[in-house]
N, C-alpha and C positions, 0 to 999 in steps of 0.2 A: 586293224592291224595289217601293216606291208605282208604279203610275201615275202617269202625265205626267200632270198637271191640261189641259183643253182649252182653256186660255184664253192670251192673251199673241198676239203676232207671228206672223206666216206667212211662209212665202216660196214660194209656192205650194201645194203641199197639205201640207208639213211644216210642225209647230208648233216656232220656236223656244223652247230652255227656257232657256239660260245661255249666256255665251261661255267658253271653254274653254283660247283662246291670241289671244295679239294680236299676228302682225308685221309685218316689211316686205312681203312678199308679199300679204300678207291677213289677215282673220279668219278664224275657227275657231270655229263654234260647234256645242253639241249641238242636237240636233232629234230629234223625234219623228214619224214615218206611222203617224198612225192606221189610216190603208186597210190594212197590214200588220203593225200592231202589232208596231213594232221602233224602236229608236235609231239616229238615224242620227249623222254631223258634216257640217255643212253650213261651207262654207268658199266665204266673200265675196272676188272680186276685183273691185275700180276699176279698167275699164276705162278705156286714156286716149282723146280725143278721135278719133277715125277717121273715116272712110268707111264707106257702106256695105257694101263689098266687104271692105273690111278687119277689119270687127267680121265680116264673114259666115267670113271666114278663120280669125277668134278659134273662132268656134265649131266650125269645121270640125275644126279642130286637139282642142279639146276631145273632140269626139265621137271622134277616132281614140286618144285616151287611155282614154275608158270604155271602148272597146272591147277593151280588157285586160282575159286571162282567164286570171288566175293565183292560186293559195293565195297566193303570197306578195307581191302588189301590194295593196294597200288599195281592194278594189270601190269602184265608180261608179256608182252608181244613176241618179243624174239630172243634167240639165244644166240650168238654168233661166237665160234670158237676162231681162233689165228695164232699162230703160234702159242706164245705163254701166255696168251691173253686169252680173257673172256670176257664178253658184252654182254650185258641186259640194257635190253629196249623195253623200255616200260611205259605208261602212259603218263603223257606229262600231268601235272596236279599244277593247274595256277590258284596261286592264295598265299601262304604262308607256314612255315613248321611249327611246332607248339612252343620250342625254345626259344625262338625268336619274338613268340606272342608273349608268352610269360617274360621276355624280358620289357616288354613293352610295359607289363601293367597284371595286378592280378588279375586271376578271371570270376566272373560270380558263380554263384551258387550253380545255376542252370547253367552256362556253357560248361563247367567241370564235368557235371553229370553227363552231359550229352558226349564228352568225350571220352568219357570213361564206359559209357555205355555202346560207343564206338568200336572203341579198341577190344575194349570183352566178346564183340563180334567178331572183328578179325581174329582174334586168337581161338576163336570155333572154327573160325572157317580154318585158319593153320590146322587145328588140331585133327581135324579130317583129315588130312594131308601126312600126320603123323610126323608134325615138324615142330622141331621149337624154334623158337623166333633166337631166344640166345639173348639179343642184345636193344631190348625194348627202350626205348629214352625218347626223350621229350622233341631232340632232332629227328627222330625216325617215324614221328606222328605228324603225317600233312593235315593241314586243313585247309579244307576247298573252298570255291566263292560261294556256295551255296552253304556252307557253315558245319560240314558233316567233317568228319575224320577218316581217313585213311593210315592204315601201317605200313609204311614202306622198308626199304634197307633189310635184305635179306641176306646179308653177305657174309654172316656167319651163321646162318641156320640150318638145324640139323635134325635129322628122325633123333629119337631119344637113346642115347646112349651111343650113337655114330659120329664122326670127326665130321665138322662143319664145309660149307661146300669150299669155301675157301681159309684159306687157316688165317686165323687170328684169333685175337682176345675180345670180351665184350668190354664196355665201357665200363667204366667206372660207376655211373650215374644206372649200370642196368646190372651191374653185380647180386648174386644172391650167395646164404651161406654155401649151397652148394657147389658154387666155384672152388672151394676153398677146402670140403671137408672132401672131395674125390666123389661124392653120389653123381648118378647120371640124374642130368637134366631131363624134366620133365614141361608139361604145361603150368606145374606150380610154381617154377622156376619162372614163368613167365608171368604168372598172378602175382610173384613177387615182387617181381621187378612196375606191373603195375600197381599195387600197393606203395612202392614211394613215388610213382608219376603222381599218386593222388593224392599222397601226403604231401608232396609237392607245391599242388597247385590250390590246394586248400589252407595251406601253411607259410607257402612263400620259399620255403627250402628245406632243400632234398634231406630226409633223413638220416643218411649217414653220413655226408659229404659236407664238411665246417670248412669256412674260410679257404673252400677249393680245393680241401683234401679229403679222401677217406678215411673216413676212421672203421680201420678194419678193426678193431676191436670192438667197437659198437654193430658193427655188421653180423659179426659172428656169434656174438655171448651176449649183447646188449639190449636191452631196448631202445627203441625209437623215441622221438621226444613227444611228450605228449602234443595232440594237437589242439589247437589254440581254440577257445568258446564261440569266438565268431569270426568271419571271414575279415579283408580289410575294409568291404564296404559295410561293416556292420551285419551284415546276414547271422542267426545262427548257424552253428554245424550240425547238421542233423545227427541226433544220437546214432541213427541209423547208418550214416557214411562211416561215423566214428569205432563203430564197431565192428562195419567192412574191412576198413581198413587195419585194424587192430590183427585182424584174422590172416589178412592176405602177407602181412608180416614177420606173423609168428618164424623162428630159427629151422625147426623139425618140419619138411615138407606137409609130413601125414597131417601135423594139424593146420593146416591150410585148407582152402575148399578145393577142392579137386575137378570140380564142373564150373566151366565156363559160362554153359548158360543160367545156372545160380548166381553166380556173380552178376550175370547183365541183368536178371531178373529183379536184383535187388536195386542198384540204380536206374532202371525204370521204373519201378515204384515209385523210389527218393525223389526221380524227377516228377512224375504223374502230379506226386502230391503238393508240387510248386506252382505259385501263383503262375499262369501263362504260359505253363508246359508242352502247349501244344501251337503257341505259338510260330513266328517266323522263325529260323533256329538263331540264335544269340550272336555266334560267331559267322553270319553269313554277310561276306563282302568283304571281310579282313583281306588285308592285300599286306607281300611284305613289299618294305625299303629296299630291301638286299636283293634282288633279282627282276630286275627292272630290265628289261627287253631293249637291246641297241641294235639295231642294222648298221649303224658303223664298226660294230668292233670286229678285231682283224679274226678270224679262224683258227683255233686253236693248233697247235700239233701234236700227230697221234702217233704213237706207236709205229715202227715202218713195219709190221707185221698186214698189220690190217690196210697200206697201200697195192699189194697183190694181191693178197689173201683174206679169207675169213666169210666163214660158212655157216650157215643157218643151223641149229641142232634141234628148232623144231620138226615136225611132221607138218606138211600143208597140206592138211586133207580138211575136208567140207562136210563130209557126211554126203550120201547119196540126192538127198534132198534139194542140195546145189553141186552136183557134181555137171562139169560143162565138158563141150570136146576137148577145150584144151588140156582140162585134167585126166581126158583119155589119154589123149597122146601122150601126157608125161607121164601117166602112169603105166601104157603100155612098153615106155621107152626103157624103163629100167632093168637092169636083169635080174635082179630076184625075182622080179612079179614074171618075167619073163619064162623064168625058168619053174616058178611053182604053179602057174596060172594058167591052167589051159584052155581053151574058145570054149568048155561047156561051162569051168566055173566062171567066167566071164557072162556069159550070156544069162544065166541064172541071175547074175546080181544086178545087169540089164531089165533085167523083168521085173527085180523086188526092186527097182528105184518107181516103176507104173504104177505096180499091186500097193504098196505102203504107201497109207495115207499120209498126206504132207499137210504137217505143222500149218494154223494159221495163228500165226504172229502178232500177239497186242503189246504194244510200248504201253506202258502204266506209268502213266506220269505223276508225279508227285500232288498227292492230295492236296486240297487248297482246304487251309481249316481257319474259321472265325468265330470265335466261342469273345462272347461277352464278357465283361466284368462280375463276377459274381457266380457265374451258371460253373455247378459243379457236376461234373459227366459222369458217367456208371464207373466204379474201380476197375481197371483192367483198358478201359477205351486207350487209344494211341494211335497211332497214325500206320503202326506197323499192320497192328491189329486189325484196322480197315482194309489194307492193302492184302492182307493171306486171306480177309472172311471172304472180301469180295473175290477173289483167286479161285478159289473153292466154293463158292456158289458158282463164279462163270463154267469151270470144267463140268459140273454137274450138267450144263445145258451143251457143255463141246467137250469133247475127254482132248480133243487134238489142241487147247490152246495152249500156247507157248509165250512166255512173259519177258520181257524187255526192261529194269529196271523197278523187278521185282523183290522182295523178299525170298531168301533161299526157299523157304517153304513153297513157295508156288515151281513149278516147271517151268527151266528157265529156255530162252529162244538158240540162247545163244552155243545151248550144248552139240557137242560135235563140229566144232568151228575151229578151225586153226587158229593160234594167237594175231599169227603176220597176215590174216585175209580177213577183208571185211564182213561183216556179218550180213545176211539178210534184209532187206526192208523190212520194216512194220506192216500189216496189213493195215492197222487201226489203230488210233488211239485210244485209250481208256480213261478216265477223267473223275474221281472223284472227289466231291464239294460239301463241306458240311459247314453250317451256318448256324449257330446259337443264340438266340436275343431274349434276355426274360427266360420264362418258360416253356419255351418254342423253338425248336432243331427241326433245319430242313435237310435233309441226305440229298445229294444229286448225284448221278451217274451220266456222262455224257460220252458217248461213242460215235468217234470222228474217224470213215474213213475217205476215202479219196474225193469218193461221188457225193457222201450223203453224211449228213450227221440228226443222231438223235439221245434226248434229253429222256431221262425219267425221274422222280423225284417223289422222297415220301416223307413226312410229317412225325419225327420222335420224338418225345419228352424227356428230359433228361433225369428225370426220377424213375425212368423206367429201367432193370433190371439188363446187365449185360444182353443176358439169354435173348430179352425181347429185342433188344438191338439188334441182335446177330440175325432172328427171324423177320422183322422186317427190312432188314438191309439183304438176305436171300430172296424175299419175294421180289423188291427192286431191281435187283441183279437178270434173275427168271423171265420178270417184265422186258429189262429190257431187251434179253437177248433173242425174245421171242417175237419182238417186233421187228427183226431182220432177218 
């Protein structure tokens, strides 16, 4: 791929290249950081007229969104305010949204699951945050070339029972009864609204929405149409999905499930129990039509607010662990720190950046799994599952590791990091391999750091009992980390 040319629009230190999508919410456009040579999507909301206090609200709300730190939420890098405007720089996602997938073609049994067990993450990881998403649909679910799901478009989401960051309505396709009957939104509001993404895509169309309208009287008082005995490639519906979604449906919030990670636990099951589950993932490599990359097209125009103006509403701090001169000098340069700081508390946190042990850093790369035809693994194995045992066997051998493209469960490298600054190097990489044939699984662990790499590998049956996994995959782990 060319380089970004460095010329055209800004909106503060990202260059815009092209617009990417145009709605009711906002634009959508790509962008480039040269300071970090990467692609971002910068996405424009018009703010409407306010107060001081009230736009200071808008941003407030903003910054407790970046502050989402999940694989499967669409990163936040920056915040940039400019007059009635507000910017989110987010991480770009190349691949495709699910709307434009599902128009392409249904999806089978196994890619649905994996997305639905996707999105039930992101909405954990929201729900820490004390945020409802509001307006969940099939456009707001990216999928990446690697085949995973991300939830992006937060532009109307809100803590529960608070006015959304920017005002609008949610979609039609992500309405629940409670739009309607005045209850405050909750996270059920948001299982809702995934309950027809997966009636959706198990069905072909949306539950409440006929020939491109709503039928708000089906929304509110009605049920949903049943869904169909088998997918369009012939698959069964697992009675199991069937009754997910039945639930996630229901009119009255209370009888909905309330826990997010019940719902994801359920479709990790539905998927475990599918032929090649742990496979490549179904949707990885999807590319869409509709956003195809040109270095001829001309530069969009933006706002003249964000030609003089428009300012970061992150904090760019590091954590002491990368704290460098330059972030002395601008942080001595300010005058709050100026005026609350004085050479002893300074010298103090000079000291705890030596005494405090510093983080060593493992990127945890995505397991590589080949499980044959036929070999049926312990209930509960998965890929996630390897990824927190092994987590938690390595901290037993280092309480200081810090994980890079890990499962929440593990401690992640990246905390304490400003959105808009790069994160740390890896020390290491971490490498796990599991290989099935007949009645023979080999585990491999391999740890690759700059100078040296080494292998350890151990011999499981797959008739053996979770529990025994879990303790020979700790002794492997012990192994290897004792060998460096």
């Amino acid at each position: 791929m060319a380089r970004p040319q460095l010329s055209g629009p800004r909106i503060g230190p990202y260059r815009v290249l092209r617009l990417i999508r145009q709605g009711g919410q906002g634009s959508v456009y790509l962008g480039y950081d040269s300071r970090l040579q990467r692609r971002v999507a910068i996405k424009l909301y018009h703010l409407p007229a306010a107060t001081r206090a009230e736009r200071r609200k808008v941003v407030n709300e903003a910054r407790i969104i970046a502050g989402i730190d999940s694989e499967r939420v669409v990163k936040i890098h920056d915040v940039i305010l400019a007059g009635d405007y507000l910017a989110m720089i987010m991480a770009y996602v190349p691949g495709i949204d699910l709307e434009e997938l599902l128009q392409q073609g249904p999806p089978s049994l196994n890619a649905l699951l994996n997305v639905g067990i996707d999105v039930a993450a992101a909405l954990a990881a929201i729900r820490q945050q004390r945020i409802v998403h509001g307006d969940l649909k099939a456009s707001n679910v990216l999928v990446s070339d690697n085949g995973r799901a991300l939830l992006s478009d937060f532009g109307i989401a809100r803590a529960p029972g608070r006015y959304p960051v920017v005002q609008g309505a949610a979609s039609e396709s992500a309405l629940c009864p409670e739009h309607f009957s005045g209850e405050p939104l909750d996270v059920r509001s948001d299982l809702f609204a995934l309950g027809s993404l997966l009636h959706r895509m198990v069905s072909g169309e949306h539950p409440f929405i006929s020939e491109g309208k709503l039928d708000l009287q089906r929304l509110r008082e009605g049920a949903p149409p049943a869904l169909p005995d088998t997918l369009a490639d012939g698959t069964p519906v697992p009675p199991g999905l069937r009754e997910l979604v039945e639930r996630l449906l229901q009119k009255r919030p209370g009888d909905r499930p309330d826990n997010t990670h019940r719902v994801r636990q359920i479709l990790r099951q539905l998927a475990h129990e599918q032929p090649q589950a742990m496979q490549r993932m179904p949707l990885a490599g999807v590319r869409s039509d509709l956003r195809r990359e040109s270095d001829d097209e001309l530069p969009p125009a933006l706002p003249q607010e964000f030609r003089q103006q428009g300012r970061s509403q992150l904090a760019d701090w590091r954590g002491f662990d990368q704290l460098t001169r330059a972030d002395l000098r601008k942080l001595l340069g300010t005058r709050r720190v100026q005026a609350g700081l004085g050479g002893l508390a300074l010298a103090v946190a000079l000291v705890a950046t030596f005494i405090v042990p510093r983080a060593h850093r493992v990127d945890m790369a995505m397991p590589t799994v080949d499980v044959g035809q036929g070999v049926i693994l312990p209930e509960g194995l998965s890929v996630q599952w390897l990824q927190e045992a092994t987590c938690r066997a390595a901290l037993v051998s280092n309480r200081h590791l810090r994980f890079y493209n890990a499962p929440p469960a593990c401690p992640l490298a990246g905390e304490g990091v400003a959105n808009n600054r790069q994160p740390p190097p890896a020390h290491e990489q971490l490498q796990i391999g599991l290989r099935c044939r007949g009645d023979i699984c080999l585990l491999g662990l391999t740890r690759r750091g700059a100078t040296n790499e080494h292998y350890r590998q151990v011999t499981l049956l797959p008739e053996m009992p979770l529990s025994r996994w879990q303790s020979l995959l700790e002794q492997l782990v012990e192994t290897s980390f004792d060998a460096r």
